[in-house]
VEXNU-681328 format. One record per atom (N, C-alpha, C): y, x, z; residue number from 1; atom name; residue in three letters. Coordinates in Angstrom, 2 decimals, always signed. Atoms other than C-alpha are relative to their C-alpha. Example, Ala and Ser with C-alpha at 12.3 -4.5 7.8 and 13.67 -1.06 7.14 Angstrom:
REM residues 2
+---------+---------+---------+-----+------+------+
!   north !    east !      up ! seq ! atom ! type !
+---------+---------+---------+-----+------+------+
!   -1.19 !   +0.89 !   +0.00 !   1 !    N !  Ala !
!   -4.50 !  +12.30 !   +7.80 !   1 !   CA !  Ala !
!   +1.20 !   +0.90 !   +0.00 !   1 !    C !  Ala !
!   -1.19 !   -0.82 !   -0.06 !   2 !    N !  Ser !
!   -1.06 !  +13.67 !   +7.14 !   2 !   CA !  Ser !
!   +1.09 !   -0.77 !   +0.73 !   2 !    C !  Ser !
+---------+---------+---------+-----+------+------+
//
This chain:
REM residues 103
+---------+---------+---------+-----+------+------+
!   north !    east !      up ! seq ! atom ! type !
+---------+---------+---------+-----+------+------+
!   +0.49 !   +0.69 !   +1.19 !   1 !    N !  Unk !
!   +0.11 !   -0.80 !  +36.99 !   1 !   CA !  Unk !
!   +0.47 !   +0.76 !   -1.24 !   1 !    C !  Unk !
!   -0.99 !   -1.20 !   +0.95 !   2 !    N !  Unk !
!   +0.38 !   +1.18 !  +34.02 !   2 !   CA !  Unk !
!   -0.39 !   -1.31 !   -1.57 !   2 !    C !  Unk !
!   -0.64 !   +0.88 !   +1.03 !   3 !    N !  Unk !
!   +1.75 !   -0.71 !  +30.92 !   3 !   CA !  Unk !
!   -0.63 !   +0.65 !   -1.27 !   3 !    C !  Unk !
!   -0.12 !   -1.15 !   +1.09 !   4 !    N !  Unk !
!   +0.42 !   +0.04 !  +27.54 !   4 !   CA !  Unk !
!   +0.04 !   -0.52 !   -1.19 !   4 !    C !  Unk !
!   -0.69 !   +0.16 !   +0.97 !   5 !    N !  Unk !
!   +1.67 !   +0.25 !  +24.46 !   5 !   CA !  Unk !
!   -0.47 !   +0.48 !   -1.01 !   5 !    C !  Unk !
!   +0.42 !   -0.62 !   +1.54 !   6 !    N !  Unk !
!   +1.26 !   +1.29 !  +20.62 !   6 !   CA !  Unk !
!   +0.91 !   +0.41 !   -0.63 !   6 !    C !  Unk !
!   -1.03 !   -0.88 !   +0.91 !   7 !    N !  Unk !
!   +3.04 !   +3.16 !  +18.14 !   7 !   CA !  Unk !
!   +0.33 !   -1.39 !   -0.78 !   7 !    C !  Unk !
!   -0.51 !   +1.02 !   +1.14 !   8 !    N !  Unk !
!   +5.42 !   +1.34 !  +15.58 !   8 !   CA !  Unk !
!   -0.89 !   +0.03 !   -1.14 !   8 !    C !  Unk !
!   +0.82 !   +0.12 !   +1.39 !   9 !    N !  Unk !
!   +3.04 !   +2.36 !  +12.87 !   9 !   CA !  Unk !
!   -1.50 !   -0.89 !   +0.24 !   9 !    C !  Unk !
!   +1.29 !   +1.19 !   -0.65 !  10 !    N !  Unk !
!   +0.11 !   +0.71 !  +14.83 !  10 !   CA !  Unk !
!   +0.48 !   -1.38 !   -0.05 !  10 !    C !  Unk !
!   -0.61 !   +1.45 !   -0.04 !  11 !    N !  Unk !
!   +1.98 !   -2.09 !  +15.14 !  11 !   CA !  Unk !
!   -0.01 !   -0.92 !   -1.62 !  11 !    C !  Unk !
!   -0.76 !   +0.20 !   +1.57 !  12 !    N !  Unk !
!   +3.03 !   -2.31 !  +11.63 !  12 !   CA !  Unk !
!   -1.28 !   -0.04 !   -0.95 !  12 !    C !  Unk !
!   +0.88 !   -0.15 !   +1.26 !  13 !    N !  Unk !
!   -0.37 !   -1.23 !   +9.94 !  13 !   CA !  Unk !
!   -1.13 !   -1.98 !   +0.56 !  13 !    C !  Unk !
!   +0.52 !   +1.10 !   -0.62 !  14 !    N !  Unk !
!   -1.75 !   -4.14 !  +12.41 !  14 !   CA !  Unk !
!   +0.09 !   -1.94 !   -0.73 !  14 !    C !  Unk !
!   -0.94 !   +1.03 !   +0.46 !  15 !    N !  Unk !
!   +0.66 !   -6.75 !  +11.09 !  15 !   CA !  Unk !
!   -0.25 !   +0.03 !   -1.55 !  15 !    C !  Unk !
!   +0.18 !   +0.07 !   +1.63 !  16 !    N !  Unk !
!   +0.11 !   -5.76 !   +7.42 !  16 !   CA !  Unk !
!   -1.98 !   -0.79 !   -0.21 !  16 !    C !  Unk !
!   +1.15 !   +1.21 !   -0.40 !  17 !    N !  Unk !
!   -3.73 !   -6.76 !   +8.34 !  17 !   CA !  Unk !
!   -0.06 !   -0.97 !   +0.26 !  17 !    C !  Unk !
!   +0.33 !   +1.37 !   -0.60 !  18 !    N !  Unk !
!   -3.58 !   -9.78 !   +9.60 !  18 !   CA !  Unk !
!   +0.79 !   -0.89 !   -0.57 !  18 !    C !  Unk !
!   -0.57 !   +0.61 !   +1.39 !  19 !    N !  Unk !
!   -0.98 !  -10.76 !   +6.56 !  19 !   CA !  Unk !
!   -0.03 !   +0.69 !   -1.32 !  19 !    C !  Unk !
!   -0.15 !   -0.82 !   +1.37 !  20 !    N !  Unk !
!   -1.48 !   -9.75 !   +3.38 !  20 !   CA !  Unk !
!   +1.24 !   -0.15 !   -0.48 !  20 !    C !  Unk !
!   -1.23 !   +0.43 !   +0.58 !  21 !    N !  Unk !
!   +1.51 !  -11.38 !   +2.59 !  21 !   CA !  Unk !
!   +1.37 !   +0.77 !   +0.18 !  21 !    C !  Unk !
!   -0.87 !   -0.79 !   -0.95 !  22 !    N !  Unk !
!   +3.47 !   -9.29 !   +4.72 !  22 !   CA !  Unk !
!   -0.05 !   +1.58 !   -0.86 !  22 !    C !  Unk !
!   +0.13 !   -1.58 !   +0.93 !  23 !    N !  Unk !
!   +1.89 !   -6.14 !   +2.76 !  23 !   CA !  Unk !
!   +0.68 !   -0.04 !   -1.35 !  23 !    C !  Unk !
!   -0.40 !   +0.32 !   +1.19 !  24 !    N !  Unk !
!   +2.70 !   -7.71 !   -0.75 !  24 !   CA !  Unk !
!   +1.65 !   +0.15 !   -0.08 !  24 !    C !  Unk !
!   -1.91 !   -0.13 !   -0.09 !  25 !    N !  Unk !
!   +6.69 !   -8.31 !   +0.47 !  25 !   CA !  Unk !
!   +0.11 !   +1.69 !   +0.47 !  25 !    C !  Unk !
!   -0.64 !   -1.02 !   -0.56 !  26 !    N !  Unk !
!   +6.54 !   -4.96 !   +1.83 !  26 !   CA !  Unk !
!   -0.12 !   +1.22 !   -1.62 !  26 !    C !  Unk !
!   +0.33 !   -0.19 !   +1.11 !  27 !    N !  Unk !
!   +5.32 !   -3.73 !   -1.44 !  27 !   CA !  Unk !
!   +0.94 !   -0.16 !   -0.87 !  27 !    C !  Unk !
!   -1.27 !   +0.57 !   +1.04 !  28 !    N !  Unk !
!   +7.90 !   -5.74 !   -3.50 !  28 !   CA !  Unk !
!   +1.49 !   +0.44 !   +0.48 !  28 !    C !  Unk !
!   -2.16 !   -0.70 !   +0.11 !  29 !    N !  Unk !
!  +10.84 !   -4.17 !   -1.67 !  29 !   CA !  Unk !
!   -0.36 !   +1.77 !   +0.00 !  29 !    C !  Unk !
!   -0.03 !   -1.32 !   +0.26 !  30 !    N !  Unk !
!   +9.41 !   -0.68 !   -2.27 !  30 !   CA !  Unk !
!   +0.39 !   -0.02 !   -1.61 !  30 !    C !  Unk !
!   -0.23 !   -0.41 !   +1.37 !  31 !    N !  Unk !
!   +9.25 !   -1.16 !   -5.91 !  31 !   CA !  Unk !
!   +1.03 !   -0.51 !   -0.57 !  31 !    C !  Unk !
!   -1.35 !   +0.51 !   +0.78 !  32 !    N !  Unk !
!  +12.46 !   -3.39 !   -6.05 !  32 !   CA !  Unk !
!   +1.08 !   +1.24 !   +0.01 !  32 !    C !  Unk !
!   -1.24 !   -0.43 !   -0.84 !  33 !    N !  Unk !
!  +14.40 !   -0.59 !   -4.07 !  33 !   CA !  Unk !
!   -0.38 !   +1.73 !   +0.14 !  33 !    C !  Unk !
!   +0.29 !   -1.47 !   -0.34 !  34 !    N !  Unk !
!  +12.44 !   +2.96 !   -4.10 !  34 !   CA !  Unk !
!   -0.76 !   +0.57 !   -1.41 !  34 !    C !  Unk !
!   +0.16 !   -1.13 !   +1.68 !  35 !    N !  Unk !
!  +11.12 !   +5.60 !   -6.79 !  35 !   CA !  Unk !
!   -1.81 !   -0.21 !   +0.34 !  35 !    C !  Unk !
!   +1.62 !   -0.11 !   -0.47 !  36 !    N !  Unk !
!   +7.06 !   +6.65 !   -7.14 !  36 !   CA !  Unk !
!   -0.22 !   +0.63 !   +1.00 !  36 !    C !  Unk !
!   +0.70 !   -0.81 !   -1.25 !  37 !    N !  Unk !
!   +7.02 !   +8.88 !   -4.46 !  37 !   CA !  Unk !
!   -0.03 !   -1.24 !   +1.23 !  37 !    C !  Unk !
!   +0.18 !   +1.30 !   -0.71 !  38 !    N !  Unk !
!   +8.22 !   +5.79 !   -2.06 !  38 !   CA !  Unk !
!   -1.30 !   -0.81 !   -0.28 !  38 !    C !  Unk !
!   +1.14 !   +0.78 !   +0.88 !  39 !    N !  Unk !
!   +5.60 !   +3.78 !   -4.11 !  39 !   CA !  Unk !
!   -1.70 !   +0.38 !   +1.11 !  39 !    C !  Unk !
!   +1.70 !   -0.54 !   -0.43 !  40 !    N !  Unk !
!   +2.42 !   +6.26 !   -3.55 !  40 !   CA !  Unk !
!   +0.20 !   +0.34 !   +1.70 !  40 !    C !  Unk !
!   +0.32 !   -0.11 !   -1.32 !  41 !    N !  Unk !
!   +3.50 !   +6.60 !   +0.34 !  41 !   CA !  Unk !
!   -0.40 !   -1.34 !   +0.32 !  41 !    C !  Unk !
!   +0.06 !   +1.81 !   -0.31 !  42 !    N !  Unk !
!   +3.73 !   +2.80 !   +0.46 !  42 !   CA !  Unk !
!   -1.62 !   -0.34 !   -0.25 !  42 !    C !  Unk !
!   +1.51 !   +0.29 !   +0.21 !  43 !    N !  Unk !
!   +0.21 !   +2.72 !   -0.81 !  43 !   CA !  Unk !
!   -1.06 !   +0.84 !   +0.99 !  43 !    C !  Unk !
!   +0.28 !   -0.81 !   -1.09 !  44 !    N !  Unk !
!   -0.78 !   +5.39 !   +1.19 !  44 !   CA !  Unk !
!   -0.18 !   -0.83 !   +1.63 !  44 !    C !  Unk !
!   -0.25 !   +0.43 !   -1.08 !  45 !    N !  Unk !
!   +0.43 !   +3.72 !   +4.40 !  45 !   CA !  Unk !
!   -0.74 !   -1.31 !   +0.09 !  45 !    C !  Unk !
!   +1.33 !   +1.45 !   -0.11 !  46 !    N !  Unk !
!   -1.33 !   +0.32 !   +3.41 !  46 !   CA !  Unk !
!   -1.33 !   -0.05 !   +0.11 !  46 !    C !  Unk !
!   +1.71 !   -0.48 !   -0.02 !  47 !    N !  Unk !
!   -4.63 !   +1.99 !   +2.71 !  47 !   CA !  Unk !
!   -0.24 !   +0.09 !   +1.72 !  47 !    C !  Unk !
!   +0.23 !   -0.14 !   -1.76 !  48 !    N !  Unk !
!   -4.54 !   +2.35 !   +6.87 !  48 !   CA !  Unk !
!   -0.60 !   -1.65 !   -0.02 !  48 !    C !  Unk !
!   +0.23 !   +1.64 !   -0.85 !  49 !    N !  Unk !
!   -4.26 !   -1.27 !   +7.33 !  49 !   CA !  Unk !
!   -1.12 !   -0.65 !   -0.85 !  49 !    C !  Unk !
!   +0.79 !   +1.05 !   +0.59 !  50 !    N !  Unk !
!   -6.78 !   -2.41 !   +4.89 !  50 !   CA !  Unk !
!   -1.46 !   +1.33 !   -0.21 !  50 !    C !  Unk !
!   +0.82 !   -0.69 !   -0.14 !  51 !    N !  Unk !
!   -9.58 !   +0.34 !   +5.87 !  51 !   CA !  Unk !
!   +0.37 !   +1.67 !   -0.08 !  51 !    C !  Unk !
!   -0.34 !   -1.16 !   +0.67 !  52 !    N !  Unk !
!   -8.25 !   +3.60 !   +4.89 !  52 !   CA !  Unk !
!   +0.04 !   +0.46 !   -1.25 !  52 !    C !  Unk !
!   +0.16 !   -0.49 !   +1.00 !  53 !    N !  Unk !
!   -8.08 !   +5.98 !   +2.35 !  53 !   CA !  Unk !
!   -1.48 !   +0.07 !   -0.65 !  53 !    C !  Unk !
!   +1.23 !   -0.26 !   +0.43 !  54 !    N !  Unk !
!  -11.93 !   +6.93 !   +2.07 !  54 !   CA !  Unk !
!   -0.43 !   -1.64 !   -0.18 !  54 !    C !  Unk !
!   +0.62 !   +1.23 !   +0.31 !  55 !    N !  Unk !
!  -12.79 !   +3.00 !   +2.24 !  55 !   CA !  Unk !
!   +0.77 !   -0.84 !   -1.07 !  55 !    C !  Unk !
!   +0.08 !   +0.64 !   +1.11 !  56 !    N !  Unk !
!  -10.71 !   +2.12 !   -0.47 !  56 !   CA !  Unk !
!   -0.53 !   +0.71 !   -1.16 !  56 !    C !  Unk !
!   +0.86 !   -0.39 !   +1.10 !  57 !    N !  Unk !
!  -12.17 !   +4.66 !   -2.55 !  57 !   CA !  Unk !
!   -1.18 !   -0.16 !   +0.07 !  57 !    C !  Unk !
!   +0.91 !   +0.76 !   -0.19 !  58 !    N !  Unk !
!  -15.11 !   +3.27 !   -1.49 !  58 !   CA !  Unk !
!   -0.06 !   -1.55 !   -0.78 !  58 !    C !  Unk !
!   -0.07 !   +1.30 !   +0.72 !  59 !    N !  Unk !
!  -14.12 !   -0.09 !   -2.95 !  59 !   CA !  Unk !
!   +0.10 !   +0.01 !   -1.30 !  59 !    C !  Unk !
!   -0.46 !   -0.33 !   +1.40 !  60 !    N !  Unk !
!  -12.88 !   +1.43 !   -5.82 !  60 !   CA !  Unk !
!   -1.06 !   +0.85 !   -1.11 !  60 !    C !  Unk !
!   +0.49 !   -0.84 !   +0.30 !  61 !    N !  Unk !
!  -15.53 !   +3.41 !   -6.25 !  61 !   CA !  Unk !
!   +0.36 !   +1.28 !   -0.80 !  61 !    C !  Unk !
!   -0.65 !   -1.84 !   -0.04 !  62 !    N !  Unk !
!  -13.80 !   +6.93 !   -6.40 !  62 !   CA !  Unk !
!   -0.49 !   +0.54 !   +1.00 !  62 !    C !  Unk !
!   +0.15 !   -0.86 !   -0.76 !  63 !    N !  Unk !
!  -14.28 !   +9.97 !   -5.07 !  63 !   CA !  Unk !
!   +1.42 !   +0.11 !   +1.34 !  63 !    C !  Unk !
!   -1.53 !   +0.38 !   -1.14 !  64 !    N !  Unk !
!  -12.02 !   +9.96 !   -1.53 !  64 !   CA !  Unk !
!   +0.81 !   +1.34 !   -0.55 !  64 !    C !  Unk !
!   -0.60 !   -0.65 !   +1.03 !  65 !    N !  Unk !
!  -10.78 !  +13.33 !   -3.04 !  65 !   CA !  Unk !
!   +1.22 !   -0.55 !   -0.63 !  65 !    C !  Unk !
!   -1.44 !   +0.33 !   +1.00 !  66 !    N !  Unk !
!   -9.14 !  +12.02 !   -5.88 !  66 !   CA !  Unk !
!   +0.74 !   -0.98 !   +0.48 !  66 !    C !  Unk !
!   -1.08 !   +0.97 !   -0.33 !  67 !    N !  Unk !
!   -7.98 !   +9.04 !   -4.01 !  67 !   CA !  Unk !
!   +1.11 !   +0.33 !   +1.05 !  67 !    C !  Unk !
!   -1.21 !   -0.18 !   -1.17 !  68 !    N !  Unk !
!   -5.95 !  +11.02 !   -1.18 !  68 !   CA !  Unk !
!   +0.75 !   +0.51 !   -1.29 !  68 !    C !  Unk !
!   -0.77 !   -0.65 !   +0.78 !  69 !    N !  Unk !
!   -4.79 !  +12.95 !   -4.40 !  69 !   CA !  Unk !
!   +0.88 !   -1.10 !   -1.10 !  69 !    C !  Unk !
!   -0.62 !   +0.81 !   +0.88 !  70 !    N !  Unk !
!   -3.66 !   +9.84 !   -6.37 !  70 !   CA !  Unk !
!   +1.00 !   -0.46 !   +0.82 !  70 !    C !  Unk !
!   -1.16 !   +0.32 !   -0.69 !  71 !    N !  Unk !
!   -1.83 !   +8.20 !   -3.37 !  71 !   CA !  Unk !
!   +0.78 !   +1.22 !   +0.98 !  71 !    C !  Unk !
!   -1.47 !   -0.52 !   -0.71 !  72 !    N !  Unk !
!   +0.10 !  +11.43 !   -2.33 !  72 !   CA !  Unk !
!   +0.97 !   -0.02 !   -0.69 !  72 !    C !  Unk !
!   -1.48 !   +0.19 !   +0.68 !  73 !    N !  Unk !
!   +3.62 !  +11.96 !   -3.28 !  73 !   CA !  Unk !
!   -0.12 !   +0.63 !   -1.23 !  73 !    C !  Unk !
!   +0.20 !   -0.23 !   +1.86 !  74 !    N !  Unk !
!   +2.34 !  +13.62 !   -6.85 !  74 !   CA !  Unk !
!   -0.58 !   -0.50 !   -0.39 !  74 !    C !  Unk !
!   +1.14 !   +0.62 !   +0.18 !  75 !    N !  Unk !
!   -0.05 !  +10.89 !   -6.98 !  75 !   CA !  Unk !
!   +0.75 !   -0.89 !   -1.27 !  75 !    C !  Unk !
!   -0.68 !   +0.17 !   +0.94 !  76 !    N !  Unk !
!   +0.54 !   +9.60 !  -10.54 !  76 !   CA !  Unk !
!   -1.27 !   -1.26 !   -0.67 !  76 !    C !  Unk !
!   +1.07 !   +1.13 !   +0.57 !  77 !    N !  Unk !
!   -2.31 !   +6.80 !  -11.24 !  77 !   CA !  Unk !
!   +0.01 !   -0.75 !   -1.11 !  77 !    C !  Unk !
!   +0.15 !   +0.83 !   +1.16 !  78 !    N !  Unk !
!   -3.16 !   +4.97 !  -14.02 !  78 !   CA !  Unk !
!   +0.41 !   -1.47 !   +0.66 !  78 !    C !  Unk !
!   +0.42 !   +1.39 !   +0.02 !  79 !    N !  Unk !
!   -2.70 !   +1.25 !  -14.29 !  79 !   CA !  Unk !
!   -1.32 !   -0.64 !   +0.41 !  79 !    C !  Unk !
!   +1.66 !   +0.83 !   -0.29 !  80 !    N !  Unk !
!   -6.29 !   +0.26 !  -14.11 !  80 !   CA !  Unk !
!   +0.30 !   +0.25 !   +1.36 !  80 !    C !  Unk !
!   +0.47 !   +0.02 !   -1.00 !  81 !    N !  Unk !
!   -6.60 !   +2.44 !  -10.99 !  81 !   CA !  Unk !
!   +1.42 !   -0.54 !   +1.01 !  81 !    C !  Unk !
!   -0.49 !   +0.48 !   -0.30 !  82 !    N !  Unk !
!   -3.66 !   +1.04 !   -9.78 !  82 !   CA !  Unk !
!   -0.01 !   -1.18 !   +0.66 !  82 !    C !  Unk !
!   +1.03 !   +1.60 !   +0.25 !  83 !    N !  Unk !
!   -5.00 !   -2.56 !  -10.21 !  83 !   CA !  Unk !
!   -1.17 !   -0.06 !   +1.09 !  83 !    C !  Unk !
!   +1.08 !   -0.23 !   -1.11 !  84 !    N !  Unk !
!   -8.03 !   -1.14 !   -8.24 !  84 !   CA !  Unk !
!   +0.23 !   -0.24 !   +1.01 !  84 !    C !  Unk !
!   -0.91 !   -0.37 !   -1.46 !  85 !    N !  Unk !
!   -6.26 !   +0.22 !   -5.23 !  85 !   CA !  Unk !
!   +0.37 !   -1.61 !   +0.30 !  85 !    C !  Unk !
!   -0.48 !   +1.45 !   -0.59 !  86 !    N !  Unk !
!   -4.40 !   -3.16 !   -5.03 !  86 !   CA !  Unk !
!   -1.36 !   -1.16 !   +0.53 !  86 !    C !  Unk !
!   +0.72 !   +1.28 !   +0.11 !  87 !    N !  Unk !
!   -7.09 !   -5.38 !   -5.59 !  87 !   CA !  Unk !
!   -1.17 !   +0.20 !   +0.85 !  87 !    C !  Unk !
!   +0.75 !   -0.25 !   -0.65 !  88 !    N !  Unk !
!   -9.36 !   -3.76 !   -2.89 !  88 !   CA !  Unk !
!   +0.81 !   +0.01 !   +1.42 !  88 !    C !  Unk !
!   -1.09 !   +0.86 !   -0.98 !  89 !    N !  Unk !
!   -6.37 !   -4.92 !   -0.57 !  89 !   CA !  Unk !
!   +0.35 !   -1.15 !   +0.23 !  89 !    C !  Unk !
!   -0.35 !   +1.25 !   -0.01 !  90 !    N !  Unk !
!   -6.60 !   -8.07 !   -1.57 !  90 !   CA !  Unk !
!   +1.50 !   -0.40 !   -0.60 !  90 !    C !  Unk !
!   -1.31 !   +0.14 !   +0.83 !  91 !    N !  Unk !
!   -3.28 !   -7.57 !   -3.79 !  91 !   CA !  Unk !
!   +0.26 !   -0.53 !   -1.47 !  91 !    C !  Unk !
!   +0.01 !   -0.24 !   +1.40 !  92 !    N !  Unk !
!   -2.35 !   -7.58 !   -7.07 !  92 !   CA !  Unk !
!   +1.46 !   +0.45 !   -0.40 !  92 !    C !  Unk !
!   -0.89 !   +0.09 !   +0.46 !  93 !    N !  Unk !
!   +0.20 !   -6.69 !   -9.60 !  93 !   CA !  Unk !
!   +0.51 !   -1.13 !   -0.26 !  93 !    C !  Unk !
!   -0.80 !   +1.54 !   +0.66 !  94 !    N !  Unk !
!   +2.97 !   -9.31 !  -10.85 !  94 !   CA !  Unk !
!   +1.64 !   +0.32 !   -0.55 !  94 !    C !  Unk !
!   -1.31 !   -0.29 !   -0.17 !  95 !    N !  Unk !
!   +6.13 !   -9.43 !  -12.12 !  95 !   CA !  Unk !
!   +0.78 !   -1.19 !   -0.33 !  95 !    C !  Unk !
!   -0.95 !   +1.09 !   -0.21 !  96 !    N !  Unk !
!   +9.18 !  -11.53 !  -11.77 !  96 !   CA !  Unk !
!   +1.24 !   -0.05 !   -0.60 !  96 !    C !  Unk !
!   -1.04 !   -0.14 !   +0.10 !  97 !    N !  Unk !
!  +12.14 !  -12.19 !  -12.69 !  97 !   CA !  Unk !
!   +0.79 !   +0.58 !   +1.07 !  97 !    C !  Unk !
!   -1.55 !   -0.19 !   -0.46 !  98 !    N !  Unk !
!  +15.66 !  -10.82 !  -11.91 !  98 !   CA !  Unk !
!   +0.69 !   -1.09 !   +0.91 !  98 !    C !  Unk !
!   -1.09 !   +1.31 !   -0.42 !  99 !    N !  Unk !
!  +17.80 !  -13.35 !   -9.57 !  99 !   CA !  Unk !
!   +1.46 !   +0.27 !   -0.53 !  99 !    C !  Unk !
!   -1.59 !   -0.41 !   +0.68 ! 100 !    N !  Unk !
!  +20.75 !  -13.58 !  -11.44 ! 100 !   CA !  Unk !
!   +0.99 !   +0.36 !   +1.16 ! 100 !    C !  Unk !
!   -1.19 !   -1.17 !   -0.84 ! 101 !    N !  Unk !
!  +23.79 !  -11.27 !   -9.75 ! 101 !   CA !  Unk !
!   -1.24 !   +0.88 !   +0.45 ! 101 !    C !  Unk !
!   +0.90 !   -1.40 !   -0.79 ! 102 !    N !  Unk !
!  +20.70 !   -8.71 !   -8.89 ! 102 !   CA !  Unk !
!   -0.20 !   +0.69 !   -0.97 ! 102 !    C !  Unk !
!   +0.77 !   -0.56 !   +0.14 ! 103 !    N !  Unk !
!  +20.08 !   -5.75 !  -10.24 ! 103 !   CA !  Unk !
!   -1.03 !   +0.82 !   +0.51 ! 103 !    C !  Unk !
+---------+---------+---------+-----+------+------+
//
């Protein structure tokens, strides 16, 4: 009987599908806890679970081009397209407070 299995990133891009919520927290401890390059992989890596790269520039209507070039690690995006990207994930921006004793 042969047993079979999936990669952790299968697993993981799987799990970010089937919660958005799960993508959003995973999201909020990149940008509580990592720089832009963390950031644009983090976006990078979500674009899997929510169609890919070419289908969110598809949503976004961009060229897939510029969108592998915005979410690599020199990927430096605007706000708007920022906003895009998210919101063709079913995301958004937000921001929160501090919990006091955190920086």
């Amino acid at each position: 009987m042969t047993k079979s299995h999936r990669s952790h990133d299968d697993a993981t891009v799987e799990m970010f599908r089937k919660d958005p919520s799960l993508a959003a927290d995973y999201l909020n401890d990149v940008l509580a806890t990592g720089d832009e390059v963390d950031l644009m992989m983090a976006l990078r890596y979500l674009s899997t679970a929510f169609g890919g790269v070419q289908e969110i520039a598809r949503r976004v209507d961009a060229n897939p081009n510029t969108m592998y070039r915005t979410l690599s690690e020199q990927g430096n995006p605007s706000l708007r397209t920022l906003r895009a990207i998210l919101s063709s994930m079913g995301l958004r921006l937000a921001v929160q407070p501090i919990a006091a004793g955190k920086t």
